[in-house]
N, C-alpha and C positions, 0 to 999 in steps of 0.2 A: 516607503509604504504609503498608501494613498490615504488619508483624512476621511474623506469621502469614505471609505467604505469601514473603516473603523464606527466612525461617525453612523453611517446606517446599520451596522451592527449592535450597536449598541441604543441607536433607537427603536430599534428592530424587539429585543429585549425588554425595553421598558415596557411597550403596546405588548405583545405577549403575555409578560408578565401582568397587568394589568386587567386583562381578559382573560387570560386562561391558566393561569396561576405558577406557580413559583417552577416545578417539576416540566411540564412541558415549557416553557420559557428557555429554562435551561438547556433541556434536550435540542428544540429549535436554535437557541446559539450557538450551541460546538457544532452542529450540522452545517448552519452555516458558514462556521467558521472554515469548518473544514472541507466543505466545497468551495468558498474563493480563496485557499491558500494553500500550498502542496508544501510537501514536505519541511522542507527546514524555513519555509516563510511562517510557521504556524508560530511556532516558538517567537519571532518578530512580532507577529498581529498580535500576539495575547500579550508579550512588554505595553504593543501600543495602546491594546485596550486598555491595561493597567492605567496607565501612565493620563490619559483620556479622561477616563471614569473617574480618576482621583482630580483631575482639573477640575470636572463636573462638579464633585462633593464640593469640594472649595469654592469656587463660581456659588451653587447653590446658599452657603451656609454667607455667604457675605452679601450677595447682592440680592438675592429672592429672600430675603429675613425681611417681612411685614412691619420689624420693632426700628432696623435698620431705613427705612424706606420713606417714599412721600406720605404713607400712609398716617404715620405719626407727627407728622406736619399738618397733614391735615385733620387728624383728632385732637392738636392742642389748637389749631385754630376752632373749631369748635367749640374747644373749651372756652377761652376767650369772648366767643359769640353770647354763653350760655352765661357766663360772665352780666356782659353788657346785658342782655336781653333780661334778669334779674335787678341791675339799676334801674332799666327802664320800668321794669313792674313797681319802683318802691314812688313812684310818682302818677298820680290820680291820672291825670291825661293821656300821660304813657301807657299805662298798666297794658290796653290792649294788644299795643303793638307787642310789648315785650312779652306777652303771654304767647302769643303767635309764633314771634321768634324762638321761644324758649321750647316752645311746644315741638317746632321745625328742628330745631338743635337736638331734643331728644330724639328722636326721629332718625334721623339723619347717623348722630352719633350709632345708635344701636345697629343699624344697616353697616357703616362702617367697621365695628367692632366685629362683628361675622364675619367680615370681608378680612378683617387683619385676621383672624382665627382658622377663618376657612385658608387662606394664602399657607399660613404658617403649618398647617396640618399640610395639607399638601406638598411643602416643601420639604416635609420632614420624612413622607412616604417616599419620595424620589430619594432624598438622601437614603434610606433605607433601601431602595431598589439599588443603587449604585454601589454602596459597599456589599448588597449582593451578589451582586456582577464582580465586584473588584475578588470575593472569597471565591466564586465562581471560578473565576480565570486563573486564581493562584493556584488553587486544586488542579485544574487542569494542564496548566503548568507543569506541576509538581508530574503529575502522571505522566507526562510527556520526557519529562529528564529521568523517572526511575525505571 
């Protein structure tokens, strides 16, 4: 079975689902499914979908995880900044510079913390779309053997 079209299946679903909500998504992919696969290829495509969309989940929850990522390297570098930029304010000459850094850091941090939040929301909606697809296909499955 070809990758490729499992693959655009199931991105085919995501966009769908994303636009036009859970009910037509659905409808649009047994349609599809079942114009590029005839008869006893169908029961195949929907293992592979399975099988696919659970890599995704997995893929998704380990490597697109915000907490997991550069992300959090780059907010404890920050913290570090926010750090120093706080020494530098406890000394009269410094004071400015550290106020500026300090001020840059908060700044900076908050833009980032959205970023790790927005990331993480979002990752969590595709995880959600994939184990709908995954109940998707087992149902349909299920139909297809009874």
């Amino acid at each position: 079975m070809n990758t490729n079209l499992i693959d655009e299946a199931i991105d085919r679903y995501v966009s769908e689902r994303m636009t036009a909500g859970r009910e037509h998504a659905s409808s649009r992919f047994l349609s599809y499914a079942h114009l590029k696969c005839t008869g006893s290829e169908i029961g195949e495509f929907m293992r592979h979908v399975t099988g696919l969309t659970r890599y995704y989940i997995d893929v998704t929850k380990v490597f697109e995880n915000p907490f997991r990522g550069i992300e959090m390297a780059f907010l404890s570098t920050m913290l570090v900044v926010a750090v120093v930029a706080c020494w530098l304010m406890q000394d009269e000459a410094t004071r400015l510079c550290g106020i500026c850094i300090f001020a840059g850091t908060i700044v900076h941090g908050f833009a980032l913390i959205r970023h790790i939040a927005r990331k993480w929301l979002e990752s969590g909606v595709m995880i959600a779309m994939y184990e709908e697809l995954v109940a998707l296909v087992e149902q349909e499955e299920a139909s297809l053997r009874g």
